[in-house]
C-alpha positions in Angstrom: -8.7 -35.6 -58.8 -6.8 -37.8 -56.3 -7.5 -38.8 -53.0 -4.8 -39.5 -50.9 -4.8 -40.2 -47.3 -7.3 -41.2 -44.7 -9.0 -37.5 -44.7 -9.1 -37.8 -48.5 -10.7 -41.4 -49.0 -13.4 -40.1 -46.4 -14.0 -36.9 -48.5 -14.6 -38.4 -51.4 -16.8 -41.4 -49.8 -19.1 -38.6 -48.6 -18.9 -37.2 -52.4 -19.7 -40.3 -53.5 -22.8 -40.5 -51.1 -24.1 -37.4 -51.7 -23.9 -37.7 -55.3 -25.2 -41.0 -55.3 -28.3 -40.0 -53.0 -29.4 -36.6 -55.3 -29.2 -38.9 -58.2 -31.7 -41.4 -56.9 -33.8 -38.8 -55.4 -33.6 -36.2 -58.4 -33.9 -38.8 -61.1 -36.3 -41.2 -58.9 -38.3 -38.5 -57.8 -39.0 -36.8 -61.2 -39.9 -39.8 -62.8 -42.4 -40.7 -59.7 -43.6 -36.9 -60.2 -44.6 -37.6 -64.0 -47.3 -39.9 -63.0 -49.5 -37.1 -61.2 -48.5 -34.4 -63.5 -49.0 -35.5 -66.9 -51.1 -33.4 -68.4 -50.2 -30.7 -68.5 -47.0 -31.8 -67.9 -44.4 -32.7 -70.5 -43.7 -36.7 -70.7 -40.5 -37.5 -69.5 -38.4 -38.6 -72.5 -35.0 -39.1 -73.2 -33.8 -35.0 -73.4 -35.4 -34.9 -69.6 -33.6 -37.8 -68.5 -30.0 -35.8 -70.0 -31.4 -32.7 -68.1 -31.8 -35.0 -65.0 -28.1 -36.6 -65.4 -26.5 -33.0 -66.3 -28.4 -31.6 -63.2 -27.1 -34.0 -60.6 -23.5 -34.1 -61.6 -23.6 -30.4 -61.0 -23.2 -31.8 -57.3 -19.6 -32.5 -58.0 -18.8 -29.4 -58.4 -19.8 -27.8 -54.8 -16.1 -27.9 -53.4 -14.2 -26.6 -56.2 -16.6 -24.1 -57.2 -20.0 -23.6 -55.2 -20.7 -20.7 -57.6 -19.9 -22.3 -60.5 -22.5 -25.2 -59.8 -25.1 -22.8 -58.5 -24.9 -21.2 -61.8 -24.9 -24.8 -64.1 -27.9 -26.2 -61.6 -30.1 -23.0 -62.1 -29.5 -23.2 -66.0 -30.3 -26.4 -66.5 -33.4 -26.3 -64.2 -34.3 -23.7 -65.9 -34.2 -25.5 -68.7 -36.2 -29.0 -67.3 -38.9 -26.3 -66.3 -39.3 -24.3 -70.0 -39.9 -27.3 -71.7 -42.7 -28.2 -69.4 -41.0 -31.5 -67.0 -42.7 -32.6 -64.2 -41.8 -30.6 -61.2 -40.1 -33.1 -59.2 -37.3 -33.6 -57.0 -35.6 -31.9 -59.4 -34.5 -28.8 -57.7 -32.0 -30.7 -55.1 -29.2 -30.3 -56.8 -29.8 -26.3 -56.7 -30.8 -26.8 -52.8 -27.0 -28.3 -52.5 -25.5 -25.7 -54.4 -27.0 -22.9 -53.2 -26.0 -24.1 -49.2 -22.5 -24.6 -50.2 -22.1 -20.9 -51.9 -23.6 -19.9 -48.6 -20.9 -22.2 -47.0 -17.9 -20.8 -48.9 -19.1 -17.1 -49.2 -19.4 -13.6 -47.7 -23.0 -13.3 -47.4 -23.4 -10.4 -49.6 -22.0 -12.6 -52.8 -24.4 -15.4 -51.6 -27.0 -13.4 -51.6 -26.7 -11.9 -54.8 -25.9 -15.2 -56.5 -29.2 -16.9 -55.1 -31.2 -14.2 -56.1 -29.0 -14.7 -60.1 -30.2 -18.2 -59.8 -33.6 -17.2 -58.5 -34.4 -14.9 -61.8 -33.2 -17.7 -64.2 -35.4 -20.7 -62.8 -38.2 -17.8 -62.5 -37.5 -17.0 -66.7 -37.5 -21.2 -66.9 -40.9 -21.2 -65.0 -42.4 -18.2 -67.0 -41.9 -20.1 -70.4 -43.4 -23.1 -69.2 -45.9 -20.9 -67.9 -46.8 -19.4 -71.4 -46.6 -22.4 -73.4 -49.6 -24.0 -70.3 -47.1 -26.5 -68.6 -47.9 -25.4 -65.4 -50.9 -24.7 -63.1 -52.7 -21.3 -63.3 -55.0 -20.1 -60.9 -54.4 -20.2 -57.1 -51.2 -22.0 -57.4 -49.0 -19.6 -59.5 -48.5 -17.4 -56.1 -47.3 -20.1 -54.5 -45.1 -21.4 -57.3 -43.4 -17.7 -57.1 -42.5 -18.3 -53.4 -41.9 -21.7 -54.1 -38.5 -20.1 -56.3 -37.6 -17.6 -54.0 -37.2 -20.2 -50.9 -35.6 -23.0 -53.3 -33.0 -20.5 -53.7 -32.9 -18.5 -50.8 -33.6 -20.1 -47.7 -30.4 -22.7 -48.6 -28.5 -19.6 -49.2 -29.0 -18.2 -45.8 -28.4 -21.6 -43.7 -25.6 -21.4 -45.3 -24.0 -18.6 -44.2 -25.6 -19.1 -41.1 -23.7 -21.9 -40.4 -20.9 -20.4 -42.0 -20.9 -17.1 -39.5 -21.4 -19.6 -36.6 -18.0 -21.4 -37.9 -16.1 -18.3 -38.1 -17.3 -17.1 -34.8 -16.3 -20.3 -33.0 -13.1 -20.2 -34.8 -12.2 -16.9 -33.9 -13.6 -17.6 -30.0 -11.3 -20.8 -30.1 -8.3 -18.7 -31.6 -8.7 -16.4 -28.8 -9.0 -18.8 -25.7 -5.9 -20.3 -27.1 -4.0 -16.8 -27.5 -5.0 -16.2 -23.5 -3.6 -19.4 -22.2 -0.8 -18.6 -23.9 -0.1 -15.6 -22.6 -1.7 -17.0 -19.5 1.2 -19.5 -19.6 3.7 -17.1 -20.0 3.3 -14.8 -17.1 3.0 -17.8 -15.1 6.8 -18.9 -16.7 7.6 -15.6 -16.1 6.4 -15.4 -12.3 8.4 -18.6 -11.5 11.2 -17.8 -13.2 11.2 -14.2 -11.4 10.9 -16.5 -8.0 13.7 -18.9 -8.7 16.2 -16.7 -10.0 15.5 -13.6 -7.7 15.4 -15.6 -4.2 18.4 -17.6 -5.3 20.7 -14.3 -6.7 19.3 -12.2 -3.5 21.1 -15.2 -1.0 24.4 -15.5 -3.2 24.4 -11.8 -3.1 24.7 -11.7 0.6 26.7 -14.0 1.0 29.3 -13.0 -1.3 28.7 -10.0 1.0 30.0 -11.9 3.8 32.6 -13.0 2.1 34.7 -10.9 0.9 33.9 -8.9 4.2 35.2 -12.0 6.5 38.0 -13.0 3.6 41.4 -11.6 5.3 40.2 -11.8 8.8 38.1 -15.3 8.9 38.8 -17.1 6.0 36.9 -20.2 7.7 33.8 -18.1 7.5 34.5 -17.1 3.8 34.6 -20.5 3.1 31.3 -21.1 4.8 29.9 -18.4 2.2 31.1 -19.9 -0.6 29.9 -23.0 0.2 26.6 -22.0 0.3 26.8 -20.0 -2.7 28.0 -23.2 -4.6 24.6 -24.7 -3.1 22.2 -22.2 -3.8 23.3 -21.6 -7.3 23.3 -25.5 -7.8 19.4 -25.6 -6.3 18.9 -22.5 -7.9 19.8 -24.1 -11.3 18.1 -27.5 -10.7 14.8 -25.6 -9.9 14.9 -23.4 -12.9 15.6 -26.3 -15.5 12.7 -28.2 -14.1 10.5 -24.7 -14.6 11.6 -24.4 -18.0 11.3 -28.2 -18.8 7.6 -28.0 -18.7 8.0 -25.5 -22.1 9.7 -28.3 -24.3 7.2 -30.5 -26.2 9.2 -33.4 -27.2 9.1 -36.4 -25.5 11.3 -37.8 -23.0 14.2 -40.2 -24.5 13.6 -44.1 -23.6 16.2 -45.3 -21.2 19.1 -46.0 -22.1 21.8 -48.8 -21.3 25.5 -48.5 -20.6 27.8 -52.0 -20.3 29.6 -52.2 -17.3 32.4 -54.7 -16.2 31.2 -57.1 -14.2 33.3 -60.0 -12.2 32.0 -63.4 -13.0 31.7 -65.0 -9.0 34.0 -67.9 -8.6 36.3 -68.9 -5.9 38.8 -66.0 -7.2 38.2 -63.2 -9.5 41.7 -63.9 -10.8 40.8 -66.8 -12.1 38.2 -65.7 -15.1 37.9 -63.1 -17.7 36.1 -60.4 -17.1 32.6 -60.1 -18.2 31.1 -57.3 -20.2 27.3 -56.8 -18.9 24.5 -54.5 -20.1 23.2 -52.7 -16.9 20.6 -50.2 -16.7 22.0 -46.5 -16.7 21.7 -44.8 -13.6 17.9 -43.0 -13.8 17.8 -39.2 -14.3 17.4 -37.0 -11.2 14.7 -36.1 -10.0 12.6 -32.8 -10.8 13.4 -30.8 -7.2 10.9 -30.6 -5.1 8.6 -27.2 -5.6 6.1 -26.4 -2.7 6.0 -26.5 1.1 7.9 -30.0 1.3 11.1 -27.5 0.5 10.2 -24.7 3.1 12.7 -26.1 5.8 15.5 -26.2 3.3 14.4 -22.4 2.2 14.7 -21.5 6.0 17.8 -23.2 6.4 19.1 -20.7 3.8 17.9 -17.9 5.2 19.5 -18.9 8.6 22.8 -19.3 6.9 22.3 -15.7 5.5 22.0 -14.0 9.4 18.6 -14.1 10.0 16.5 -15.8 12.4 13.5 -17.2 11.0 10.4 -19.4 13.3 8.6 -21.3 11.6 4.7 -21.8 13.3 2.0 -24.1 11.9 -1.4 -24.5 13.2 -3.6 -26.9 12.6 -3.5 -30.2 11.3 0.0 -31.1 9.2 -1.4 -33.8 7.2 -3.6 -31.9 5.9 -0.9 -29.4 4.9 0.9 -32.3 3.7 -2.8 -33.0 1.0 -2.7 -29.6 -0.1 -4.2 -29.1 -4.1 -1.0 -28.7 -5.8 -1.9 -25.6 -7.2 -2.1 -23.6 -3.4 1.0 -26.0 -2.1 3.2 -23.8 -5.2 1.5 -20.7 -4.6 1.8 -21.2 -0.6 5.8 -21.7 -0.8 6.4 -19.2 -3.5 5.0 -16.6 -1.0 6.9 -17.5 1.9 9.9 -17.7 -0.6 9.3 -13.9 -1.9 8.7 -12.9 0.7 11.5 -14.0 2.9 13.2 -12.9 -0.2 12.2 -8.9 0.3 13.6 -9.4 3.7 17.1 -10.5 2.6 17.4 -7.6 -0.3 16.1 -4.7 2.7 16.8 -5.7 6.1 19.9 -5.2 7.8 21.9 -8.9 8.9 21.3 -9.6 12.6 18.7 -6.4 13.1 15.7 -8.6 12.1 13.9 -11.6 12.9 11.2 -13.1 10.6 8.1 -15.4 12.1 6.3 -17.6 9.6 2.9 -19.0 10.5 0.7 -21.3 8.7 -3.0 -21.9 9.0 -4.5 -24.4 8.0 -8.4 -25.1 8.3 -11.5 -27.1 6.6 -11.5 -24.7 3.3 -8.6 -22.3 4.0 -5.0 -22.0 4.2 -3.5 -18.7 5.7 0.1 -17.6 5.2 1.6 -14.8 7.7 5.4 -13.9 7.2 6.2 -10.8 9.5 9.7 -9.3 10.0 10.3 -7.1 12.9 13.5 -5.7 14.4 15.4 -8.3 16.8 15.0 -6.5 20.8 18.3 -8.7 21.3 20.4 -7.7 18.7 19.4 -4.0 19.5 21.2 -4.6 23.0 23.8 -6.2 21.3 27.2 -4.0 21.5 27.6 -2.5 17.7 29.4 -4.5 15.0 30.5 -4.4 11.8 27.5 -5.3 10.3 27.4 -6.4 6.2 24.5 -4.1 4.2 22.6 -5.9 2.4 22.4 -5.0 -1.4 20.7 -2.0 -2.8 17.3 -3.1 -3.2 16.1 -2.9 -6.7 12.4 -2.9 -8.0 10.3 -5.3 -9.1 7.3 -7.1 -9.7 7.2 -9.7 -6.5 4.6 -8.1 -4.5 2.5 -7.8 -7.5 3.4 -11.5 -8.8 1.9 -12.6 -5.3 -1.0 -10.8 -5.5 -1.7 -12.1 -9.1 -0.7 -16.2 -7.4 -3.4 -15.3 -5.0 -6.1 -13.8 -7.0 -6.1 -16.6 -9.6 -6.9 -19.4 -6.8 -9.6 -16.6 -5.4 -7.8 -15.6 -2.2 -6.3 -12.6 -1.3 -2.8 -11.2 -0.4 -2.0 -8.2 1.8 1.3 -6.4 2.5 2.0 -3.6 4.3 4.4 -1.9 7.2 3.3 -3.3 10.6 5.3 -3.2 14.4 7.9 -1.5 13.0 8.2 -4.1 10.2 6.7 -5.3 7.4 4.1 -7.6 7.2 2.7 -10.2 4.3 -0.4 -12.1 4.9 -2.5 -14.1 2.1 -5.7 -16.5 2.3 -6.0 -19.5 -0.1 -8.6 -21.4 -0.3 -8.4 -24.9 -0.3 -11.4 -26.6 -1.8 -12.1 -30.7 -1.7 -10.7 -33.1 -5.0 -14.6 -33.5 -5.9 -15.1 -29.3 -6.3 -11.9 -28.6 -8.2 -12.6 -31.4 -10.8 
């Protein structure tokens, strides 16, 4: 066999080890052993010494076949003990076996090949026994259980340890399936954010447009103008989301030659110089969180309705938020300000957005309510905002919410609809 590799040379440097260590203890050991038990123990002689040599190589075998050495070990102990050896340190080898059938092994085969091994060492021991090699009296008992537990008891470590690495395995294999999935709804979620806020706004004002086109062209302009701007920070925002799915790693700059004029009194009067320059760095991801929500309410301006923004409390501290909550904060003013544009009515509504921010606690209130002035207002032709179709945002929030242990309510209220969610905000020490 071949070792190739650094997880190779190790293997078989702990092969090595291990079959160097039973030889010196097995073969030391017994010879050691022959001092105190001879008589009535057989001399060692040169057939024990084979036994001895035959028995630890058996060790070699515990990776390839942990049954097959279980059964050569038990034979040839079996043998050492009929003929009446010293009982030594001979029975590591079968210790080492019978752990790695236990090892490799359901249980039930391990079980039934100790006990195998058991009855042959025990037929061994019986000869010996007979022909007065061994002890009689008190310690035959103890020579019985002496069998059973050199068999056994490695046995069952065995597939101890072996039940305790398939358990882990299988507890590892399903923490890794969960943040997968885990990872996936979150993908989902943001995606779902992105792509519904920005289609909601191009919706409307495609609305607008083709509503103004023949009349006020200028104002269809306008509306395609932001279009072409949401889509492009709509686009921007989801190829940074879906970035953080790719695992390979980013490409080392790169360099691109530029002309370059050599300085001199005129740039007539040299060649022009080829230079390497740096390429121009890659954009930056767009900015995700609360930094963004004043170009979010600039959008929804654009779109008709009239949006405050009120924060209370201290601003740099809302500026420190974890970045976790910062996310979680602006994708729930983003939804919801999104529900607004797919089910209010252009110019009927107003929208207030209020920000708390205290010690442990950031809370988020986002309520719409019919506009008293544009009620007065003398009736127009209004644009309807698109048919509102189902989905998952409300319950997306609740799930952002619930996963940094804060809540999220939503509900009709003053004749409009409120949204209103707690985060808490815990120090840099607690969340590490």
């Amino acid at each position: 066999m071949t070792w190739s590799g650094p997880g190779g040379r190790r293997t078989a440097a702990r092969d090595a080890a291990v079959l160097l260590g039973a030889a010196a203890v097995t073969i030391g050991g017994s010879h050691g052993a022959a001092h105190e038990q001879v008589p009535p123990a057989h001399p060692l002689d040169a057939l024990a010494f084979v036994l001895l040599v035959l028995l630890t190589a058996t060790v070699t075998l515990r990776r390839r076949s942990p049954l097959g050495a279980l059964g050569a070990a038990s034979l040839l102990l079996a043998a050492f003990t009929a003929v009446g050896y010293p009982h030594g340190p001979s029975f590591v080898p079968l210790v080492i076996a019978s752990m790695a059938v236990g090892l490799r092994h359901h249980r039930r085969t391990a079980w039934q090949a100790a006990a195998a091994a058991g009855l042959v060492i025990a037929a061994g021991w019986t000869v010996a026994a007979a022909r007065g090699y061994t002890p009689t009296g008190w310690a035959t008992p103890f020579e019985a259980a002496g069998l059973i537990l050199l068999c056994g008891v490695p046995a069952l470590v065995g597939t101890l340890v072996r039940s305790n690495r398939v358990t882990a395995a299988q507890a590892e294999e399903e923490a890794t399936r969960r943040r997968i999935e885990q990872e996936r709804l979150r993908l989902a979620r943001e995606v779902h954010d992105v792509v519904g806020h920005g289609l909601s706004v191009i919706s409307l004002r495609a609305a607008v447009a083709l509503h103004v086109l023949d009349r006020r062209p200028e104002q269809a302009q306008l509306a395609l103008e932001a279009i072409r701007r949401t889509s492009v920070d709509a686009l921007d925002e989801l190829r940074s989301t879906l970035a953080l799915t790719r695992l390979d790693a980013p490409e080392p700059p790169s360099t691109t030659i530029a002309p370059t004029v050599s300085p001199g009194p005129t740039a007539s009067s040299g060649p022009t110089v080829l230079a390497a320059s740096p390429a121009p760095p890659s954009p930056a991801p767009p900015l995700t969180g609360l930094r963004r929500l004043p170009s979010l309410l600039r959008e929804v301006r654009l779109c008709g309705v009239p949006v405050e923004l009120v924060i209370d409390g201290d601003q740099e501290r809302l500026a420190e938020l974890p970045a976790d909550v910062d996310l979680a904060a602006f994708r729930i003013v983003q939804e919801s300000l999104t529900n607004v544009l797919r089910h209010a009515r252009r110019g009927d509504t107003r929208v207030r957005v209020e920000l708390t921010i205290t010690t442990g606690r950031l809370t988020i209130d986002v309520d719409d309510s019919p506009d008293p002035i544009a009620a007065l207002a003398p009736e127009s032709e209004p644009v309807a905002p698109p048919a509102p179709v189902p989905g998952r945002g409300l319950t997306g929030l609740r799930e952002r919410a619930a996963e940094l242990g804060g809540t999220l309510s939503a509900g009709p209220a003053g004749g409009g609809w409120q949204v209103r969610a707690e985060l808490p905000v815990r120090p840099a020490a607690a969340r590490r």
